[in-house]
Each structure stands twice: as structure tokens, then as C-alpha cells.
C-alpha positions in Angstrom: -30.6 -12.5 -12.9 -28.3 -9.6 -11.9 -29.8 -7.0 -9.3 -29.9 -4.1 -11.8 -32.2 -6.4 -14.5 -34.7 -7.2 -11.7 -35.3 -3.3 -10.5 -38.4 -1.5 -12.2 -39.3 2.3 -12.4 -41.5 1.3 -9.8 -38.3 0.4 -7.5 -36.2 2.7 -9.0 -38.4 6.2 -8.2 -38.8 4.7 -4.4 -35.1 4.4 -4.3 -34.2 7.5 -5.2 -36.6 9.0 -2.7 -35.4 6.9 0.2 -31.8 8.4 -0.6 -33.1 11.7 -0.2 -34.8 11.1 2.6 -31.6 9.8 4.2 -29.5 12.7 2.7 -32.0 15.3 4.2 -31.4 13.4 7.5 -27.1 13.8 7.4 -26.1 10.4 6.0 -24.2 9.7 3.0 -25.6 7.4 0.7 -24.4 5.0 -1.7 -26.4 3.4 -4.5 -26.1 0.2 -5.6 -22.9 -0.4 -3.3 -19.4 -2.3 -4.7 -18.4 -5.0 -2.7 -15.5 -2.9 -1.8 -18.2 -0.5 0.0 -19.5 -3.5 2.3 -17.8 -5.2 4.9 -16.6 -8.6 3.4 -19.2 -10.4 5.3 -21.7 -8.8 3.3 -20.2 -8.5 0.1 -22.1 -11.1 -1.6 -25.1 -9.3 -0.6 -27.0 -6.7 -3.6 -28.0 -3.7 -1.5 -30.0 -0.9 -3.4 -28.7 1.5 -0.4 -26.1 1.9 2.2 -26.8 4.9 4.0 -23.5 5.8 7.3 -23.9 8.3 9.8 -21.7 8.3 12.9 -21.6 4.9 14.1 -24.4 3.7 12.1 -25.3 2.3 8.7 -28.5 1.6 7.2 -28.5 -1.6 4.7 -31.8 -1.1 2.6 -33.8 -3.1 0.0 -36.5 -1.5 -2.2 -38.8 -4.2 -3.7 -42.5 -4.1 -5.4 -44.2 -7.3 -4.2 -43.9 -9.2 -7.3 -39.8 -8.6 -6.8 -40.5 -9.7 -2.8 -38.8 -13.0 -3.3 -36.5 -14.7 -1.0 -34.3 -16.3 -3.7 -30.6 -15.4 -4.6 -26.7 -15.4 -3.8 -28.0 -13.6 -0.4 -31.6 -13.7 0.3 -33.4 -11.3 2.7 -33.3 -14.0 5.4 -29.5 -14.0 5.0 -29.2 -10.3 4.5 -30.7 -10.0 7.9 -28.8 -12.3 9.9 -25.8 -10.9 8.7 -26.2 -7.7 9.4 -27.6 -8.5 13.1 -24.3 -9.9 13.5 -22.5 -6.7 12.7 -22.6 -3.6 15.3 -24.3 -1.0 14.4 -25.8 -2.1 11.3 -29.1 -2.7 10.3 -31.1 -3.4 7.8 -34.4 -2.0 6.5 -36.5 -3.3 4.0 -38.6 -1.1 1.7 -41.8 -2.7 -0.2 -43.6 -0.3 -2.9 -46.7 -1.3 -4.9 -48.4 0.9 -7.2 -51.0 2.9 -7.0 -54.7 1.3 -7.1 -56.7 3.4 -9.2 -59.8 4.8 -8.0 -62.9 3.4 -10.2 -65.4 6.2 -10.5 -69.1 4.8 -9.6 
């Protein structure tokens, strides 16, 4: 299953936000990176977001907890240990459910 099947509205609407939320801080954001935009040791991996400011970069995944697997070409496990091994990297991992809804009673 490729990266873009598997994101939902859900996913998609926190996404967006997190890349303004990074934008409003100074970073520039890339959606959805190329492998080109990754360092080759990570260019297997599917990032929703690479956000680089200065000397640091911000790897994320957005994810609804059905979508919270640890399956694939580069799982979180592995998207973690990679980037641990790359200076001033790091990764953050976003989960987003929806909204219960309030039962009047």
C-alpha cells in the first residue's frame, strides 16, 4: 500500500496544521518529501513532513490510531533509529483520533 492511499482526511487536516504550525515558527516545510529531499539513509523512509531550520530538521508522522501500525519498507521503529543516528535530526510522531461526540443525557 503506498503512503498517499493509507492517509485519510482525518490525517490529512492534522498535517496540514502541523505545517503551519512549523511555518509560523520559521521552518520550511516539505510535504510528502522525495527521496531526493532525505538524506540517503532515510530515503526509503515515507515522511508526511520534513520541516529545517538552522541546524535542525524535524522528521514527522501524522497517523489516526487505526493507521498506528508498525509495518512497512521503514517502520516507526526503524524511522527512529535512523534518525537518532543522524545529528541534528529528530523525529516526532503525531497521533490524531476523532472527535468523540458528546451524547446528550
Amino acid at each position: 500500500m503506498s503512503h498517499q492511499t493509507r492517509e485519510n482526511s482525518l490525517e490529512r487536516r492534522r498535517l496540514l496544521k502541523l505545517a503551519r504550525e512549523y511555518r509560523q515558527k520559521g521552518y520550511d516545510v516539505i510535504l510528502h518529501p522525495s527521496p531526493e529531499d532525505l538524506p540517503s539513509s532515510l530515503a526509503k523512509c515515507p515522511f508526511d513532513l520534513i520541516a529545517a531550520k538552522s541546524e535542525k530538521v524535524v522528521a514527522a508522522e501524522v497517523r489516526t490510531r487505526e493507521n498506528l501500525t508498525l509495518n512497512g519498507s521503514c517502520d516507526l521503529r526503524r524511522m527512529i533509529d535512523l534518525i537518532e543516528q543522524l545529528p541534528g535530526w529528530e523525529f516526532e510522531l503525531v497521533v490524531t483520533n476523532p472527535r468523540k461526540k458528546l451524547s446528550a443525557g
